[in-house]
C-alpha positions in Angstrom: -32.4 -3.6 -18.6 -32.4 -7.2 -18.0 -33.5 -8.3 -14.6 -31.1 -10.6 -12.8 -32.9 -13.9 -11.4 -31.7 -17.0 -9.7 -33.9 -19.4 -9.5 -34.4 -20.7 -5.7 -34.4 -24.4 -6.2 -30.5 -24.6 -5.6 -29.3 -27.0 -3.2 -25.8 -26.4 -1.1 -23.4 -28.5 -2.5 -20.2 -29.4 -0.6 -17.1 -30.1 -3.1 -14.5 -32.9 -1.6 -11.2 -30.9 -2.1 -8.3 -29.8 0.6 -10.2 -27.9 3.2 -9.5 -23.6 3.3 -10.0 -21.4 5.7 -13.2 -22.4 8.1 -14.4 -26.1 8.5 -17.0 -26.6 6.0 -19.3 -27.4 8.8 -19.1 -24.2 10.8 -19.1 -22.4 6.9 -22.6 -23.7 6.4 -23.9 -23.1 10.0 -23.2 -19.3 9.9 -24.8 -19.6 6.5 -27.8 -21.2 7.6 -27.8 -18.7 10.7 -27.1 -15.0 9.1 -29.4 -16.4 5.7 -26.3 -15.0 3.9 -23.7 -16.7 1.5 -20.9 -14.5 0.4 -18.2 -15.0 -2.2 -17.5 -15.0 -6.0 -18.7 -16.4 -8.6 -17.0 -19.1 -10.4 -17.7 -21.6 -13.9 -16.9 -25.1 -13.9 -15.1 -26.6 -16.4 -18.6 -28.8 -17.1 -20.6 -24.7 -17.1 -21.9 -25.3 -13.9 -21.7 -21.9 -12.4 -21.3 -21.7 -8.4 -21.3 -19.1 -5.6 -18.0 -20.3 -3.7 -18.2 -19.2 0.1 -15.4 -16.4 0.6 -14.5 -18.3 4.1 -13.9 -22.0 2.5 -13.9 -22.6 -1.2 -15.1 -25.5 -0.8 -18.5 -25.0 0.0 -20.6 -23.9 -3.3 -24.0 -22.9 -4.4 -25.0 -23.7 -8.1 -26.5 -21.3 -9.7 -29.0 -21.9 -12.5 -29.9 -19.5 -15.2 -26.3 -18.0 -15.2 -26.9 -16.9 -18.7 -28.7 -13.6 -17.0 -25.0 -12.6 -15.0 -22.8 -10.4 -17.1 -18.6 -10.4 -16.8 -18.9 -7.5 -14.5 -20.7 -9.9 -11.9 -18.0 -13.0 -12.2 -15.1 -10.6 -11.0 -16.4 -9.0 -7.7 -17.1 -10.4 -4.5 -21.1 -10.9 -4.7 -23.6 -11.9 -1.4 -26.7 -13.9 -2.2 -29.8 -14.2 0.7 -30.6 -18.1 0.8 -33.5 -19.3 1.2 -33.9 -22.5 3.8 -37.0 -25.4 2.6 -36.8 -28.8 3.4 -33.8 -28.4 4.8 -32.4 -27.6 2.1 -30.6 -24.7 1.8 -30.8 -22.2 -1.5 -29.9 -19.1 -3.0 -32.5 -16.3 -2.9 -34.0 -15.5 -5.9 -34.9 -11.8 -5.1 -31.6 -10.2 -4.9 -27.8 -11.0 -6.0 -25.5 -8.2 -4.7 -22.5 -6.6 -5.0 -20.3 -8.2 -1.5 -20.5 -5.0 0.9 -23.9 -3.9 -0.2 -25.4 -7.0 0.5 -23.8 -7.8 3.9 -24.9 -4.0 5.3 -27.5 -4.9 7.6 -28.8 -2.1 9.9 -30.6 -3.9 11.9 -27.0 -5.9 13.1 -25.9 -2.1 14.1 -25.3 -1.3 17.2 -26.4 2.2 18.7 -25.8 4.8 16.8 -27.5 8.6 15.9 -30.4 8.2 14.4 -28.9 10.5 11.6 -26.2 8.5 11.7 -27.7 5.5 10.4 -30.6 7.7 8.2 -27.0 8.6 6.4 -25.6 5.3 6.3 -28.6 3.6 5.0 -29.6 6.2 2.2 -25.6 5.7 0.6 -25.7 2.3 0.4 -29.1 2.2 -0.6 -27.8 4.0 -3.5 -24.8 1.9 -4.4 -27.0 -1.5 -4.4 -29.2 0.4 -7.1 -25.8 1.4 -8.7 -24.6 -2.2 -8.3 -27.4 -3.9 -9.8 -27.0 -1.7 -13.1 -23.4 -2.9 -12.8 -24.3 -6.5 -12.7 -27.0 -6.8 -14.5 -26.8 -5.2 -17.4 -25.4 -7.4 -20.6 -22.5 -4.9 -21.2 -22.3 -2.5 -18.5 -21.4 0.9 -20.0 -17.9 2.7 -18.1 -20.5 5.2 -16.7 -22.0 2.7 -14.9 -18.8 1.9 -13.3 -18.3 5.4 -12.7 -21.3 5.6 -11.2 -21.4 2.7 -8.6 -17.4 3.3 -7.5 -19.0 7.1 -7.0 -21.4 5.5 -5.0 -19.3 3.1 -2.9 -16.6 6.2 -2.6 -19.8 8.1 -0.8 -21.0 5.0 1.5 -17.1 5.0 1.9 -17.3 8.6 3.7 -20.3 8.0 5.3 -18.7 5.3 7.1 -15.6 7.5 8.4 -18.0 10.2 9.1 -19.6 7.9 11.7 -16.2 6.8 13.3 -15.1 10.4 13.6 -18.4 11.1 15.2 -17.7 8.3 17.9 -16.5 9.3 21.5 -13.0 9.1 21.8 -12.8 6.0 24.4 -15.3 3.0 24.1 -18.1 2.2 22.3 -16.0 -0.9 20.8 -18.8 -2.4 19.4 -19.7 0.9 16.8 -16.0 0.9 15.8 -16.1 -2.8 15.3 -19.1 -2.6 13.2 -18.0 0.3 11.2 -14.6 -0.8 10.4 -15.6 -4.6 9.2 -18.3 -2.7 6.7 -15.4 -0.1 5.8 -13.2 -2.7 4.7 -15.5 -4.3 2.8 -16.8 -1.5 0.9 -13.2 -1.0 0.3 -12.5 -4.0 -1.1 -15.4 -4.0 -3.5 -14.1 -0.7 -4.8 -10.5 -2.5 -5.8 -12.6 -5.2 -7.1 -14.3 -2.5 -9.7 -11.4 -0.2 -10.4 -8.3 -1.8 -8.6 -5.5 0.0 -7.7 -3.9 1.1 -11.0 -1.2 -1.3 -11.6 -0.9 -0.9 -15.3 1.7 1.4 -16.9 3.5 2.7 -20.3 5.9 0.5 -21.4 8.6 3.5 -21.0 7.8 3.0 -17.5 10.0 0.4 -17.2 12.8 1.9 -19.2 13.1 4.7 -17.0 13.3 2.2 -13.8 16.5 0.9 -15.7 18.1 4.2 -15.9 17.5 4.8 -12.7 19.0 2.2 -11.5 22.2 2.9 -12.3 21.8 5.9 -9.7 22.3 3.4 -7.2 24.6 1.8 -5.1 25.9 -0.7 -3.0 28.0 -0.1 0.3 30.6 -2.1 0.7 33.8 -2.9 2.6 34.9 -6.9 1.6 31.2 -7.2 0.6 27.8 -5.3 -0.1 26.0 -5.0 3.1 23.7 -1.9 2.4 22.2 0.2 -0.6 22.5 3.9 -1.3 22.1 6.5 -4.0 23.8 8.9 -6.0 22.1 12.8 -5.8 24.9 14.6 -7.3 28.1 14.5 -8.6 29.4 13.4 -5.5 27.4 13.0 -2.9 25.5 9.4 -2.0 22.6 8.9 0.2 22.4 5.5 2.8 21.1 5.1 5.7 23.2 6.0 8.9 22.9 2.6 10.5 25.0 1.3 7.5 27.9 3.1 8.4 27.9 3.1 12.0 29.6 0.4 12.9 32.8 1.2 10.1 35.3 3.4 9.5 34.1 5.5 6.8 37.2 5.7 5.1 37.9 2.1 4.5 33.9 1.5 3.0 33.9 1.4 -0.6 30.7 2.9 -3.4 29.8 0.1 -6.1 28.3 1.4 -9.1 27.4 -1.0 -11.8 27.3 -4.1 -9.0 24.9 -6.0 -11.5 24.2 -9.0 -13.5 22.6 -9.3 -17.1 20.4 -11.3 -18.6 22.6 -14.2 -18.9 23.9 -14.1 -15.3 27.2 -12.6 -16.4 28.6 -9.7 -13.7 28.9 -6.1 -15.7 32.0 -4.4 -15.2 31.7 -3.0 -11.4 33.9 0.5 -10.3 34.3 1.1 -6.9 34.7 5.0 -5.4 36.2 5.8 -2.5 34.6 7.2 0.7 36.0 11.0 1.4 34.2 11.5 4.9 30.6 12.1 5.9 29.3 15.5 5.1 25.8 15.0 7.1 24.0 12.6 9.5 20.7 12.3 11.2 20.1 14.3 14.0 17.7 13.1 17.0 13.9 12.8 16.4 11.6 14.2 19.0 13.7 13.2 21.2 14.5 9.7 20.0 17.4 7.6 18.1 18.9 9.7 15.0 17.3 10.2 11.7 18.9 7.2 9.5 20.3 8.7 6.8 24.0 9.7 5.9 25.2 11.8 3.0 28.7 10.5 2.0 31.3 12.5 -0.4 32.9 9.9 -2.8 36.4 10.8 -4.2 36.5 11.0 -8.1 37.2 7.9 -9.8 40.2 8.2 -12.5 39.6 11.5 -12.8 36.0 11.8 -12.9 33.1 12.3 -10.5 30.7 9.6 -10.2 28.2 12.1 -11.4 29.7 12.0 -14.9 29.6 8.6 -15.2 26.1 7.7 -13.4 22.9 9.5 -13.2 22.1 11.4 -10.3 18.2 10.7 -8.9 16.4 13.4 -8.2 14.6 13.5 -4.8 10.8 14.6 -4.6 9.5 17.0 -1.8 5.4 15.8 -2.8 4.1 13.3 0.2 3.0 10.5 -1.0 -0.8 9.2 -0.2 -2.1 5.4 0.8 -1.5 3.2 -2.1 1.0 5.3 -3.8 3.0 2.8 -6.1 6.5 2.3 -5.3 9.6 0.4 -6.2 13.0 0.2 -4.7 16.6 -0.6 -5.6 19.0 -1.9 -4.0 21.3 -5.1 -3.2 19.0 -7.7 -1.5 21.9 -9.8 0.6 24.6 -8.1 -0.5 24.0 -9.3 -4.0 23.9 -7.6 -7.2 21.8 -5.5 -7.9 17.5 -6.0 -7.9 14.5 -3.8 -8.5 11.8 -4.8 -6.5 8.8 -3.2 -8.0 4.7 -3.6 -7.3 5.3 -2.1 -4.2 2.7 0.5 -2.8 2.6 2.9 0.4 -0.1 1.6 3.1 0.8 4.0 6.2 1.5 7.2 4.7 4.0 9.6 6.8 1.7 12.6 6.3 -2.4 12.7 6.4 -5.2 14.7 7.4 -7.9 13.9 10.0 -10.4 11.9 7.6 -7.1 10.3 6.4 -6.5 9.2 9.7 -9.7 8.1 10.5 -9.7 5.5 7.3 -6.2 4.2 8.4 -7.6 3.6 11.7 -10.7 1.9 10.8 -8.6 -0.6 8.4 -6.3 -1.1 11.6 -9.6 -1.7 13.3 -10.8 -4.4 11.4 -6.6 -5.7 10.6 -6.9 -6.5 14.6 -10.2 -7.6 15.5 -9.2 -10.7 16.1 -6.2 -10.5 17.6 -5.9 -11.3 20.9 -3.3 -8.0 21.3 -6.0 -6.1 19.7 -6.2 -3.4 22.0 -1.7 -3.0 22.1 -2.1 -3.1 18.4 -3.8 -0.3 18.2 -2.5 1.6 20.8 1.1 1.4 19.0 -1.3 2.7 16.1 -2.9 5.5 17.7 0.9 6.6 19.0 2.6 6.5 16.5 0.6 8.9 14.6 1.3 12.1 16.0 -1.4 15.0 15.7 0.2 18.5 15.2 -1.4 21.6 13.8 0.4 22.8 11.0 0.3 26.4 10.1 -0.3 26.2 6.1 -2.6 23.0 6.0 -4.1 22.9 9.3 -4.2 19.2 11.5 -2.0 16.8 10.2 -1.2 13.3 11.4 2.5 12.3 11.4 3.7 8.4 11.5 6.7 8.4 14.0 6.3 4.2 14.1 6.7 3.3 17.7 7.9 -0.1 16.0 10.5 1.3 14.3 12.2 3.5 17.5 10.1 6.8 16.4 11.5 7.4 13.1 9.6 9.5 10.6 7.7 6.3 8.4 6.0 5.5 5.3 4.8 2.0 5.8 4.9 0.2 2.9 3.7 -3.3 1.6 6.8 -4.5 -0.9 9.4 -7.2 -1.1 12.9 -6.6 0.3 15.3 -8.0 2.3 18.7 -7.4 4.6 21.1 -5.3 2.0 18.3 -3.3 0.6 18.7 -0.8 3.7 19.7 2.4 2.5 18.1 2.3 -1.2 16.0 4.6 -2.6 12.2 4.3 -2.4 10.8 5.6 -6.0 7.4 7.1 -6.7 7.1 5.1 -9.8 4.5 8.0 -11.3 7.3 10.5 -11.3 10.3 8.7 -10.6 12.0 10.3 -8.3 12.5 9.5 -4.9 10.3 9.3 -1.9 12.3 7.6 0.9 15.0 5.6 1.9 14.5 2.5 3.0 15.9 1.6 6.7 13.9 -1.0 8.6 11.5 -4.2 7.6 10.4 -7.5 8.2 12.3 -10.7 8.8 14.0 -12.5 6.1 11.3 -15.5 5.4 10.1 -17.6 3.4 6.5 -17.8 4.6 3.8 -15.5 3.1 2.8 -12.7 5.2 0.2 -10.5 4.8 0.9 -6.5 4.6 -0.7 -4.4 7.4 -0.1 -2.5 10.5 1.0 -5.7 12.3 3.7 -6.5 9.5 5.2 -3.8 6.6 8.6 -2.3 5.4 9.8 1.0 6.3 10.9 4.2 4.8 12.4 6.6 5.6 10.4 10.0 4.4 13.1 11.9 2.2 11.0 15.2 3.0 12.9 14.9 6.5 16.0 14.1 5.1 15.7 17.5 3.1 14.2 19.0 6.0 17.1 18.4 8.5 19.7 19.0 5.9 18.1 22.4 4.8 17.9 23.5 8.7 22.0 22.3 9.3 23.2 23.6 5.8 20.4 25.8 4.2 22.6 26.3 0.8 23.0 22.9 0.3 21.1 22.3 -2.8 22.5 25.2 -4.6 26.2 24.4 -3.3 25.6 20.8 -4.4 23.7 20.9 -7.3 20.5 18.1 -5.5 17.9 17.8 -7.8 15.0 18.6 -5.3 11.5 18.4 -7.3 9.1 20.9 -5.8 5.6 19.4 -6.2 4.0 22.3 -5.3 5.7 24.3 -8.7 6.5 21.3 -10.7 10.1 22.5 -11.2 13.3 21.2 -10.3 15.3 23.7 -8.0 18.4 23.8 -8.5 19.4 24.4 -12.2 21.8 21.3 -12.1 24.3 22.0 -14.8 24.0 18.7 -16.2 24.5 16.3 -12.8 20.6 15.4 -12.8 19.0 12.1 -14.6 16.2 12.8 -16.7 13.4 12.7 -14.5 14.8 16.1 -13.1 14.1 18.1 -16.3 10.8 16.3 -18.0 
């Protein structure tokens, strides 16, 4: 095993560009203060390799010898101890580290049980060790990866393990401390794995056939989404229809453009009537949903003509992947895809504890901290459910107490009403109902800012406790994760995601 070495002759080097994030002063006084630089490491287009600061890019430490770093070490955040001679300051030569393993400093902890920390120390004790295989070996092998995302995934635990071990009021300062190194060690575990964004090409055929499954409500023009899950039936959310007489709103099938920015031949239905709505929510506003019966078109149900989406009964977990479709501003229609669940509806206690220390460290500097998480801690309701014990259940204060699956994706006023997809199975999670602003300005996901969705497990659930023969009299593709079948048998009404 090569030994990783930087030699500590390195002098801080300021670069003159556009200034990010912190002043470039107060960037090298904490440096110079906490002996710590942290960042990534980057090659200039002359080889020069640099350390640029995570807080202000433009503050960078050469490194010399950068032959002895591997690829593994250029793509994850890193911390290097500096050294401080003649005023001068430089990089450490005695230790490179992976970001959260180098910035874990127990003697910065504040009270905690001595086990506590014992625990704490001896996990990430053992992923630096499996860090510095990662990073300095020439071609780390994929069990090496395995090995130090093992490792973080236990220093990971260890972490939540202290925060559930916390009192339930105060001690601010332990929660403060534990969620800033959660989120760190959290980060460096996306930075070795990610989150799984890569898929089969197929993937993305299937996303276009189920597409056509949905639809946009209209009277003169598109103002909401929906979609079809049977021959006759169409799924929106109630607030679309609330303020119109059913009759006179109109289904859109094939609202869409092609490639060349020519409209495809669009068929309208006809609204029959409104065979269920939300009922009230824990003694709140209605669920928002509304299944609508569309007349047959010439003859023929909708369901003939357009594949019916099957709906999926399996929660899904933090960072789920999702996509929806729908008609952004009543245009034609859009997939918005990379989209991924960050506030699941359903979780268990150590879930809860992780959501709540990323919420800790989301707010720690906001100056409604303590609101912030309050709205947090409310929303998510505790209940003890018969088969799988304590369960925490997001009924988002923000969004009037509705059932929610926070998640961080791109749409817009028209997409209420569309279906939220699992995009592992395909079939749908949710329907989408509330969001952010319209804007053009960058936001960043979190508990402060995401979309809602509507969880379709309490669509299902309301509908089986009104009508409990629905599915069967219907023929709704409902996907029961539980025995990976389809229940109904759907006599030919389902896409294909209902029978593969």
């Amino acid at each position: 095993m090569r030994v990783l070495t930087v030699i500590p002759i390195l002098m801080l080097t300021l670069l003159q560009h556009e200034v990010f994030g912190q002043s470039r002063e107060r960037v090298i006084g904490d440096i110079r203060r906490s002996g710590i630089a942290e960042g990534s490491l980057k090659k200039l287009p002359n080889g020069t390799v640099v350390l640029e600061s995570e807080k202000n890019p433009t503050v960078s430490i050469p490194v010399e010898r950068s032959e002895t770093l591997n690829d593994f070490a250029f793509g994850v955040p890193v911390t290097g101890r500096i050294v401080i001679r003649d005023n001068q300051v430089r990089l450490s030569a005695d230790r490179l580290d992976l970001g959260s393993v180098g910035q874990f400093q127990l003697g910065l902890a504040p009270r905690l049980k001595p086990m506590t920390l014992e625990a704490l120390e001896s996990s990430f004790r053992n992923a630096q060790a499996r860090a510095a295989v990662a990073m300095r070996t020439p071609v780390p092998a994929e069990a090496d990866l395995l090995q130090l995302d093992q490792a973080l995934a236990a220093a990971e635990n260890e972490i939540v393990k202290a925060y559930v071990d916390l009192p339930v009021t105060g001690q601010d300062a332990q929660r403060t401390f534990l969620a800033g190194n959660f989120v760190k060690v959290r980060r460096d575990r996306k930075a070795v794995y990610g989150r799984l964004d890569f898929y089969r090409p197929l993937t993305y055929g299937r996303i276009l056939a189920n597409s056509r499954g949905t639809v946009a409500i209209a009277q003169d023009r598109a103002h909401c989404s929906g979609v079809l899950v049977s021959k006759d039936l169409v799924l929106t959310a109630l607030h679309c229809i609330k303020d119109f007489f059913v009759q006179d709103l109109k289904v859109w099938f094939n609202f869409e453009q092609d490639l060349s920015d020519n409209n495809l031949p669009r068929q309208s239905f006809d609204v029959a009537g409104v065979v269920a709505e939300g009922k009230p929510v824990r003694g709140g506003e209605k669920l928002d949903f509304a299944l609508l019966r569309i007349l047959p078109h010439d003859g023929k149900y909708a369901g003939e003509l357009y594949p019916a989406q099957c709906i999926s009964m399996k929660r899904p977990l933090r960072d789920a992947p999702l996509y929806v479709v729908g008609h952004p501003h009543g245009l034609p229609r859009s997939v918005h895809d990379n989209g991924w669940v960050i506030f699941p509806f359903q979780i268990n206690e150590h879930q809860f504890a992780e959501l709540e220390l990323l919420v800790q460290a989301e707010v720690a500097n906001n100056p409604d901290r303590q609101n912030k998480l309050q709205t947090f801690r409310e929303s998510y309701v505790r209940r003890n459910d018969p088969v799988v014990g304590i369960v925490y259940e997001n009924y988002s204060v923000r969004w009037n107490k509705q059932p929610t699956i926070g998640a961080e994706i791109d749409t817009f006023h028209g997409n209420s009403g569309g279906p939220a997809f699992d995009k592992r199975n395909h079939r749908i999670v949710g329907l989408l109902f509330d969001g952010e602003d319209d804007v053009s300005t960058p936001w960043s996901p979190g508990w402060t800012r995401h979309e809602a969705i509507l969880p379709i497990t309490k669509v299902v659930e309301q509908l089986n406790n009104d009508q409990p023969d629905w599915m069967v009299r219907e023929k709704v593709c409902v996907w029961n994760s539980a025995t990976e079948l389809a229940s109904p048998a759907l006599g030919g009404f389902c896409n294909a995601a209902c029978t593969q």
